[in-house]
C-alpha positions as protocol buffer text, in pm:
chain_id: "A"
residue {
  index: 1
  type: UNK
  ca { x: 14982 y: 17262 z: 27348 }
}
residue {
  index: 2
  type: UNK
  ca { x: 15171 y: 17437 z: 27081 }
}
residue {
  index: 3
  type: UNK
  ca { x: 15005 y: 17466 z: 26699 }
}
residue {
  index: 4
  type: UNK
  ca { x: 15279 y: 17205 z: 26609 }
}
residue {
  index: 5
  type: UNK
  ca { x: 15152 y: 16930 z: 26804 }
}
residue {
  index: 6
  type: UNK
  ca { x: 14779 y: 17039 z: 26741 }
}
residue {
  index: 7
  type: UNK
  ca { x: 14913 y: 16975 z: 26379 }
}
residue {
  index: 8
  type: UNK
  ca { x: 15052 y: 16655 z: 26440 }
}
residue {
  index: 9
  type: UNK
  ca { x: 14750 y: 16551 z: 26616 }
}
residue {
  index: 10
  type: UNK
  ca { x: 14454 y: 16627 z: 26364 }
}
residue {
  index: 11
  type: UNK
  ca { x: 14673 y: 16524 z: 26068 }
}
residue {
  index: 12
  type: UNK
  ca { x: 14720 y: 16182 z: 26223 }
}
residue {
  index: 13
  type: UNK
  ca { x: 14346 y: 16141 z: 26268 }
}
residue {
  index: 14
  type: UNK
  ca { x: 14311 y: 16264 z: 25963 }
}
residue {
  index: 15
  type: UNK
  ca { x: 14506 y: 15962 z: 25857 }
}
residue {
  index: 16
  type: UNK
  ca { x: 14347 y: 15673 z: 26103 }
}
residue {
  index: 17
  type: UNK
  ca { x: 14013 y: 15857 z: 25952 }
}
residue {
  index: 18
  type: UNK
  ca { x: 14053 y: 15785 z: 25634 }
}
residue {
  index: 19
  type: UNK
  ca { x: 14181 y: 15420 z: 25694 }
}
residue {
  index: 20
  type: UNK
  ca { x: 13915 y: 15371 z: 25905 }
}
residue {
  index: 21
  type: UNK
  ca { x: 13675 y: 15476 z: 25595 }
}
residue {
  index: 22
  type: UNK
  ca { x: 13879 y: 15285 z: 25335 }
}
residue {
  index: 23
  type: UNK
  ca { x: 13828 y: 14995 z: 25604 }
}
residue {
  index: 24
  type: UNK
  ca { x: 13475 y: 15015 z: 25636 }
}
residue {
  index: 25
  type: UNK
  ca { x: 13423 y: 15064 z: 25207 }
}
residue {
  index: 26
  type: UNK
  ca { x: 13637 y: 14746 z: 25161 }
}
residue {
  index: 27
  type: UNK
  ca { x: 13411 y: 14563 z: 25439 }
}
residue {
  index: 28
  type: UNK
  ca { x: 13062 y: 14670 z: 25312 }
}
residue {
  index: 29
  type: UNK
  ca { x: 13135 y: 14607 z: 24952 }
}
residue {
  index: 30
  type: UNK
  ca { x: 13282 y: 14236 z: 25102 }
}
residue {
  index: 31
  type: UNK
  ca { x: 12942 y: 14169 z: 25331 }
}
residue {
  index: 32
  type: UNK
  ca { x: 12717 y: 14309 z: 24988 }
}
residue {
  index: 33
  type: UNK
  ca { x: 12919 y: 14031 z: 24766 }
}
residue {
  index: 34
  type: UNK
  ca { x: 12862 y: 13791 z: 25097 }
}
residue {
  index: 35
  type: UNK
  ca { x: 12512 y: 13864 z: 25085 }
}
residue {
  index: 36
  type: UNK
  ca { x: 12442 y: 13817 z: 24697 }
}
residue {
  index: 37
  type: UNK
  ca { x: 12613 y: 13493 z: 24742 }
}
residue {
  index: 38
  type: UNK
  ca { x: 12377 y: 13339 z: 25024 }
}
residue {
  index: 39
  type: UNK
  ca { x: 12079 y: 13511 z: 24850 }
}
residue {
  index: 40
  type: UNK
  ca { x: 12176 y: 13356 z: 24531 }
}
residue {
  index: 41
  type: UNK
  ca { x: 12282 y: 13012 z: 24748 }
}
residue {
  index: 42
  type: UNK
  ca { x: 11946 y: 12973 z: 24969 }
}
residue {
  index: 43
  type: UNK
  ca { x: 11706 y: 13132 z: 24722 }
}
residue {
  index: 44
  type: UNK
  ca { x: 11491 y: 13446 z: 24756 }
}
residue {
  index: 45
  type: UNK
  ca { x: 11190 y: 13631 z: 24598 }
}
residue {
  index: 46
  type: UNK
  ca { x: 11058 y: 13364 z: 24451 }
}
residue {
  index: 47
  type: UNK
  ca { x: 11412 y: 13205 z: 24319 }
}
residue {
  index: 48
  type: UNK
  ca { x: 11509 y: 12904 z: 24335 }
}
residue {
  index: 49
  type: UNK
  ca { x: 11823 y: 12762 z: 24533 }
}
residue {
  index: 50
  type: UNK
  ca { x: 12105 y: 12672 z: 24447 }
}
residue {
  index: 51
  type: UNK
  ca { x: 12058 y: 12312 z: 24495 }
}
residue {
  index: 52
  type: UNK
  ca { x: 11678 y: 12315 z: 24386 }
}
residue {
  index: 53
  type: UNK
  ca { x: 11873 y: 12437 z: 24035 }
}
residue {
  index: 54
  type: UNK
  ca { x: 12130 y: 12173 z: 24034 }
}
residue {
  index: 55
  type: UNK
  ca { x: 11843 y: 11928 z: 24086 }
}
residue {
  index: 56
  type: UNK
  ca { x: 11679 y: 12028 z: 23802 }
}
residue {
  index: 57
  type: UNK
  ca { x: 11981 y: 12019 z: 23592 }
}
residue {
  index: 58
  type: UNK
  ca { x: 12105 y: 11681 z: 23651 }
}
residue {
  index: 59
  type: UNK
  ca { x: 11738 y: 11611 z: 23615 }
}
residue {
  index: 60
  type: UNK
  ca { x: 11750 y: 11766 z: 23269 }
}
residue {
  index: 61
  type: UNK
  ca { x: 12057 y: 11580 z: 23149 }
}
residue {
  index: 62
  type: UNK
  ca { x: 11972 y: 11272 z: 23256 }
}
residue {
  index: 63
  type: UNK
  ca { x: 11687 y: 11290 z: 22965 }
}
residue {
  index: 64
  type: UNK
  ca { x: 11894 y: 11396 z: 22711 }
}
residue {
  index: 65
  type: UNK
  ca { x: 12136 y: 11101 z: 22835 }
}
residue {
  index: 66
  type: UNK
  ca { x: 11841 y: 10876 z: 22789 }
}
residue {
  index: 67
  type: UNK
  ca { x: 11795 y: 10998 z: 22459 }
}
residue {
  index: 68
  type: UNK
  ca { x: 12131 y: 10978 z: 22327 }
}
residue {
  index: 69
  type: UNK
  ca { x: 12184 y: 10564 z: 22463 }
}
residue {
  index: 70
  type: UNK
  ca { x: 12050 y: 10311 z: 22291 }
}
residue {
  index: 71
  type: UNK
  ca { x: 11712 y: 10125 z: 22421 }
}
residue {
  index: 72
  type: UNK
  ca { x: 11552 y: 9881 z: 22161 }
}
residue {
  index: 73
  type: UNK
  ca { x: 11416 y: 10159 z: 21938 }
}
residue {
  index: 74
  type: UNK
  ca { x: 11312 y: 10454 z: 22137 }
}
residue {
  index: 75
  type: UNK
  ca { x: 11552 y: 10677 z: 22200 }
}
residue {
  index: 76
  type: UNK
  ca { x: 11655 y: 10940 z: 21966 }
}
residue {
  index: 77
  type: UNK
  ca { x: 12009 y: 10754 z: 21922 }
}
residue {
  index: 78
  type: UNK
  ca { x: 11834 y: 10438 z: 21797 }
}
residue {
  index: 79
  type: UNK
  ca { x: 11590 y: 10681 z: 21550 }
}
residue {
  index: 80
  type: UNK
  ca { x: 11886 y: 10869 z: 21417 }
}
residue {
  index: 81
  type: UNK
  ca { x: 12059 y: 10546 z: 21356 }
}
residue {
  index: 82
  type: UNK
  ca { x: 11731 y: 10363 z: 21174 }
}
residue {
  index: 83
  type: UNK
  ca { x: 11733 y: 10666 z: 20919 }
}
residue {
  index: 84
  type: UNK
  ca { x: 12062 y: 10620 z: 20850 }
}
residue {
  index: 85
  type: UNK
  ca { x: 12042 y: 10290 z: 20772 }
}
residue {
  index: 86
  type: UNK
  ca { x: 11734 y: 10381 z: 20554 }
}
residue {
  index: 87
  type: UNK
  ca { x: 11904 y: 10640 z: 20388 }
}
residue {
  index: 88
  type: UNK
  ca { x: 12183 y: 10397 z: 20305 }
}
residue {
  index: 89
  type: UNK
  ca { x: 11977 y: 10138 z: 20145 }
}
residue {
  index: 90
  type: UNK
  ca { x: 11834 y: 10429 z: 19956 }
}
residue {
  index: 91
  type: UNK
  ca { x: 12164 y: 10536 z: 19820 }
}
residue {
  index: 92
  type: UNK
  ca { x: 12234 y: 10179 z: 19723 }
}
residue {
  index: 93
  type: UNK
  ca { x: 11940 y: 10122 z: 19491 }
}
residue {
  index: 94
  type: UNK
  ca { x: 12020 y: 10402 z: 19341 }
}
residue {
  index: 95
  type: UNK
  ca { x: 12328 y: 10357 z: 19274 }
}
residue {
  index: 96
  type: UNK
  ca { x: 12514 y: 10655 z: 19439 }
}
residue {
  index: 97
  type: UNK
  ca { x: 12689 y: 10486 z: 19704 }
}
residue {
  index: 98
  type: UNK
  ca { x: 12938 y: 10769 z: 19716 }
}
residue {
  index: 99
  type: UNK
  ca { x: 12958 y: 11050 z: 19985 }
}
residue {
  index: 100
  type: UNK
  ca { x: 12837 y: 11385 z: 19814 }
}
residue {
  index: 101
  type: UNK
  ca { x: 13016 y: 11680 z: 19807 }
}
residue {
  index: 102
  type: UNK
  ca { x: 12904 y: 12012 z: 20068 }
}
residue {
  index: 103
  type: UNK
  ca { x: 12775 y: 12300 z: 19926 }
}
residue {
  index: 104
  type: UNK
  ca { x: 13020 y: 12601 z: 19832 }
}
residue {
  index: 105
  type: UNK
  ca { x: 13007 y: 12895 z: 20041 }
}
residue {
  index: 106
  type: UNK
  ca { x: 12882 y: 13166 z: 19844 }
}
């Protein structure tokens, strides 16, 4: 074969080499993201899953949803609401049924 074709020939591997490389960087750096996903997804090293955590958040906002509706005096909605009502009778007797100003910035 002459040097032209042996030229041809390893600069055309050269070519499918490096595509082949670029190939196999894009698909490791794919099956890495893959594998942080599932990790992240089923849990691991002591972790919880993904839907162990969701559990525990819906678990955690139902509470504060329990706080914040009204039930016959002990939620935090019916507290906030009883000082209110205090603090209105309070402004009454005094006399300064008005809305005070806010402090100025400084």
């Amino acid at each position: 074969m002459s040097l032209e074709v042996w030229t041809a020939v390893i600069g055309l591997g050269a070519i499918l080499g490096g595509a082949a490389l670029a190939g196999l960087r894009w698909a490791w750096s794919w099956s890495r993201k893959v594998g942080r996903f599932l990790d992240s997804w089923f849990g691991h090293d002591g972790a919880k899953s993904m839907p162990e955590r969701m559990t525990a958040l819906e678990t955690r906002v139902g509470k504060v949803e329990e706080q914040w509706t009204p039930n016959g005096g002990g939620s935090a909605l019916d507290s906030l609401k009883r000082v209110e009502s205090m603090v209105k009778g309070i402004a009454v007797q005094t006399g300064s049924d008005s809305t005070p100003e806010p402090p100025k910035s400084l």
